[in-house]
C-alpha positions, 0 to 999 in steps of 0.5 A: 496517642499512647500506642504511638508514644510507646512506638515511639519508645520502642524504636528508640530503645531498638535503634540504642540496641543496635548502635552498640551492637554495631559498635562492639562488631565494627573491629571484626570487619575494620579492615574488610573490602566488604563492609559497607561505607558509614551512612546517616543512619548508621552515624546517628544511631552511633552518635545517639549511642555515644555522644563523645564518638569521633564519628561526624555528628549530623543535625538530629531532632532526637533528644540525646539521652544521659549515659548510664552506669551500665552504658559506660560499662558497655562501652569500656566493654566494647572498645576496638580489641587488639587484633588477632596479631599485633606489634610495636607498631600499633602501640603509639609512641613507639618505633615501627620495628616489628612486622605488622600481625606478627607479635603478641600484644603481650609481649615484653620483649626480652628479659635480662636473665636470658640476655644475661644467661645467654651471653655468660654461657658464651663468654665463658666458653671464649674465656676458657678456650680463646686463642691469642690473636695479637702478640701486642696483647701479650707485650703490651697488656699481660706482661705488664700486668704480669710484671705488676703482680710478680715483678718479672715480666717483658717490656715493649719500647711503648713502655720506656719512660723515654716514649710512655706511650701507654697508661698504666691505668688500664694495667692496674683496672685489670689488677684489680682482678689479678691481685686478688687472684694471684693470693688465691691461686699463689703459684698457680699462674695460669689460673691468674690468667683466665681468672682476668680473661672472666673478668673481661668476659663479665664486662662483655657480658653486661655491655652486651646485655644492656644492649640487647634489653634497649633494643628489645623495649625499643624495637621489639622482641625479635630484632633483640633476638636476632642481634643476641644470637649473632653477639653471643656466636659471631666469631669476631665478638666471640674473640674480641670480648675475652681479648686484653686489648683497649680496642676490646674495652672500647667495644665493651663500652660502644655496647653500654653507651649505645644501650644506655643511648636507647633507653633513654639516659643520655648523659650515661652514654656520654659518660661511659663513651668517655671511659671507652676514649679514655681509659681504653682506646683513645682514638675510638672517640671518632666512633663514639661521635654520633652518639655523644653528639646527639645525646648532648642534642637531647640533653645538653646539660646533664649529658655535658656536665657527666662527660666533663666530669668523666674525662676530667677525672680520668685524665687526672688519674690517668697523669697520677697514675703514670707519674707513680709508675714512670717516675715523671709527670707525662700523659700516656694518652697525649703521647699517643695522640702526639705520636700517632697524629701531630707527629706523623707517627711511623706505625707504617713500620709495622706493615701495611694493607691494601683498602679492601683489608678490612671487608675481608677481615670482616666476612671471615670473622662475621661471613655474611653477618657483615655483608648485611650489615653493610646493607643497612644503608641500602634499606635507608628508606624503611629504616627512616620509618622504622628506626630513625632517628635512634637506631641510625645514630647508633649505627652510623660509627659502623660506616664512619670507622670503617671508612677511617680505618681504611685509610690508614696504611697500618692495619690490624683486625683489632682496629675493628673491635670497638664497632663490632657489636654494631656489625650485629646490630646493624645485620639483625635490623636488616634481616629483621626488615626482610619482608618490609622490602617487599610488603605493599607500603600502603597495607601493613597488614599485607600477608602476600605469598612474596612477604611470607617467603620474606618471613621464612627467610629470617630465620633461615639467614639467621641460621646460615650465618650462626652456623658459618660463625662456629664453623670459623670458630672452630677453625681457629681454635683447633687450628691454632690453640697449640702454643696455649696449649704447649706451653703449660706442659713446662709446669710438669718438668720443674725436673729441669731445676730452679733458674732453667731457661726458655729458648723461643727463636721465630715464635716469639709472637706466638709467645702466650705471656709469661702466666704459662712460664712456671716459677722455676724458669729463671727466664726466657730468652730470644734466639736469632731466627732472622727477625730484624725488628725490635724485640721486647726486654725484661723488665730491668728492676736495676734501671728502675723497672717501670720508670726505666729508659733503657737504652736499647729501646728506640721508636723505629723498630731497629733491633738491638744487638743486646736482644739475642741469647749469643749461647745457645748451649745454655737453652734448657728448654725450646719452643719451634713450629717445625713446618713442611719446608725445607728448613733446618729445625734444631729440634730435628737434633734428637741427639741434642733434644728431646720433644716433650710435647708436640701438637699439630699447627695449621700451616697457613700458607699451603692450606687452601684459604675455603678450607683453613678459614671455615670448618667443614666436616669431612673435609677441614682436616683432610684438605688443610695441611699441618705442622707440630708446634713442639716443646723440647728438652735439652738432654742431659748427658751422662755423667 
């Protein structure tokens, strides 16, 4: 009896060995075709080992016995380690973003010093050397301000206190910046001037980096990645985040309330969304639906309560802030709206595009980045899986905006800026889903040669469009960057004497804002080179500067007679583009001028649209064809 009893005991503490040796084994073989199938036997050895296992427990007749320090130790010891390879996927809770087997399990995801560091180093490059795209940024936006810190400046009709068309908020937001500057650099103008084009760079910066965070803690390191490199290098976000525009401000505050959107805090994306509508660009409030609509789905009344409060208070300050500067209570934001929607409005006037305007728009300032992005909708079935709902609301104003401007006969490429950043969201979601197209949806773990090419292909995609992204930077500013450029050379020719003037014909809309024009150019004049249209007036401090309603200005873009200088004698300086045709030039008469800069200009129309619109080595300067954009000095004649 006793050599049975410590049989007995010995198969007893050799079947609790071999439970947890099978235990701690089970992960290495957890996905093996050959491991065999669970038995009685193995079962119960596991249960006998485990009592609180999920495995099916089976009547035993052996007594369980009570767990010990050291099995508990064991047991803790022996969990299911990780696999080799692992991602978000396998943690619960989270969003299926990554491939499976693909990132450490350590991982966490991109940090704010380098979205930070990253997108400051681009923004600073676009700050310093970014063109301006749109005369409406000089006349609508600079020379305001412009004339807020130095009390000269040109007005624009939206300006007159008739129409009020535009909130001086946004002016005085900016002067916060410029004031101070304008003390530091004194005279020093075009200092001023990129001093506030940093600060738009900075707002750029901090919207796009809480962007990149959310998604990274959200979807995983390397969708963060990808949308980080297109942010920071794609032509389109690398021009409009230094524009002084309010569609660039609303694409500041898209980037934010998306973010904010991600991470969780409703009521702040609601709120930033408002600022975006409000004191940027009031008619983006239809791309800020879907994200202030589901997060009031989420959190209705903290995200209600931020947004009333938001919208109620900037509307107060923006109608104070007009009274102050247009001497008569008016809301520049209804006037707007008014003049634009209710009113039928007349932007018509100022030209119209066929409906394909803005895919052509799209691929030169984000090639094949926006070809993707586009694709999004394609890859709805894994994006329902892997995205949904969150990342599917954020990008939804993508498509809405586009589809809505599109239908508008007036069209300009600045109407698209507030969706940019989500064109680079919605492209790195794509090729971050490249091998989903083609991986077995019932292995997630499959690693076929097809699904291999997939992964190899990402960053090969990535790389094609970065790289076509700074061939169409470069493009434009070496293409185009001369006015900028020409017009700082006057602050070396104060020769000229106090009070000289500044004679600009046909380039009036290329024009870079009176920051470039020294302090001993009494003004700047337009000529007549045949534009019919209205032009913008100096700010007239007898008729009341801001709150004046001069007479001269109307809302159908009628030119007035008063807008042209009649005597071209009294020119002390000239700015013309001299191209290859076979016009007249005044510059051509050296008896009369002398050019005291000159650079080259790309001509547009006789250059080829493959070579003008991308930089290719070798071939961009050979194929494209150039005219000088030229400063000119009347001669002084001998006494």
């Amino acid at each position: 009896m006793r050599i049975k009893c410590d049989f007995v005991k010995k198969k007893s503490i050799i079947a609790t060995d071999l439970a947890f040796f099978l235990k701690a084994t089970a992960p290495l073989f957890e996905n093996s075709t050959f491991l065999p199938q669970k038995t009685a036997p193995t079962e119960s050895l596991l249960t006998l080992s485990n009592p609180k296992s999920k495995i099916p427990k089976m009547s035993l007749s052996t007594r369980q016995r009570r767990a010990t320090t050291s099995d508990l130790l064991s047991s803790s010891s022996s969990q299911p380690s990780k696999p080799e390879s692992y991602s978000k996927v396998d943690k619960p809770g989270q969003s299926s973003s990554s491939d499976s087997g693909e990132e450490s399990g350590n991982d966490r995801g991109l940090g704010w010093f380098t979205a930070l560091f990253a997108l400051g180093m681009l923004r600073y490059m676009s700050a310093t050397s970014n063109i301006i795209h749109d005369c409406d940024e000089v006349f609508n936006y600079w020379e305001p301000l412009h004339y807020l810190l130095y009390r000269s400046g040109f007005q624009t009709w939206e300006y007159s206190s008739e129409f009020a068309l535009r909130s001086y908020l946004y002016i005085i937001f900016h002067e916060l910046v410029g004031r101070p500057a304008s003390w530091l650099f004194a005279d020093e103008k075009v200092r001023v001037f990129y001093a506030v084009r940093l600060f738009l760079g900075l707002l750029s910066v901090i919207s796009d980096a809480t962007l990149v965070v959310a998604v990274s803690k959200k979807y995983g390191k390397r969708f963060a990645s990808y949308a980080l490199a297109m942010l920071c290098l794609a032509s389109g976000c690398f021009f409009a985040s230094t524009s002084f525009l309010p569609s660039s401000f609303s694409m500041y505050a898209m980037s934010l309330s998306s973010g904010l959107f991600l991470l969780e805090k409703p009521a702040w994306a609601v709120a930033v969304a408002a600022v975006g509508v409000i004191l940027g660009w009031p008619f983006s409030i239809l791309a800020f639906l879907p994200v202030a609509l589901y997060s009031l789905v989420k959190q209705f009344k903290q995200a209600f309560l931020y947004g009333a409060v938001t919208s109620i208070a900037l509307l107060a300050l923006s109608i104070l802030v007009d009274y102050y500067y247009y001497q008569r209570w008016t809301s520049s934001v209804f006037n707007l709206l008014v003049y634009n929607v209710l009113g039928g409005g007349e932007s018509h006037l100022y030209g119209t595009e066929g409906p394909l305007f803005y895919i052509r728009n799209g691929f030169n300032n984000f090639n094949f980045c926006f070809i993707l992005a586009l694709l999004f909708l394609g890859i709805l079935p894994i994006a329902r899986k892997k995205y949904a709902p969150d990342l599917l609301v954020v990008i939804s104003p993508l498509y809405i905006w586009l589809a809505f401007m599109s239908l508008q006969p007036h069209k300009e490429e600045r109407f698209l800026y507030p969706i940019y950043p989500l064109v680079c969201i919605a492209a790195s979601a794509v090729i971050e889903s490249f091998p989903d197209l083609f991986r077995d949806k019932y292995n997630p773990y499959d690693n076929s040669i097809i699904v291999m090419i997939a992964k190899i292909l990402r960053p090969l995609a990535l790389s094609f469009i970065l790289c076509a992204s700074h061939a169409r930077t470069f493009s434009l500013i070496n293409g185009y960057a001369a006015p900028l450029e020409v017009y700082k050379i006057l602050e070396h020719h104060d020769d000229a004497g106090t009070g000289s003037i500044l004679c600009v014909g046909s380039e009036w809309h290329r024009f870079p804002s009176s920051f470039f024009v020294p302090n001993y150019v009494g003004e700047v004049r337009w000529i007549d080179d045949g534009f019919r249209g209205l032009l913008p007036f100096p700010f007239n401090a007898t008729l009341g500067g801001t709150s004046a309603g001069p007479p001269y200005f109307n809302n159908k873009n009628k030119a007035s007679d008063q807008q042209y200088l009649q005597d071209l004698q009294a020119c002390t300086f000239l700015v013309e583009l001299q191209l290859n045709r076979p016009y007249p030039y005044r510059g051509n008469d050296l008896s009369t001028w002398e050019p005291i800069a000159a650079l080259p200009y790309l001509d547009r129309e006789l250059s080829p649209a493959k070579y003008r619109s991308f930089f290719i080595p070798y071939l961009w300067q050979r194929k494209n064809v150039f005219g000088m954009y030229k400063l000119l000095k009347r001669v002084s004649k001998p006494k």
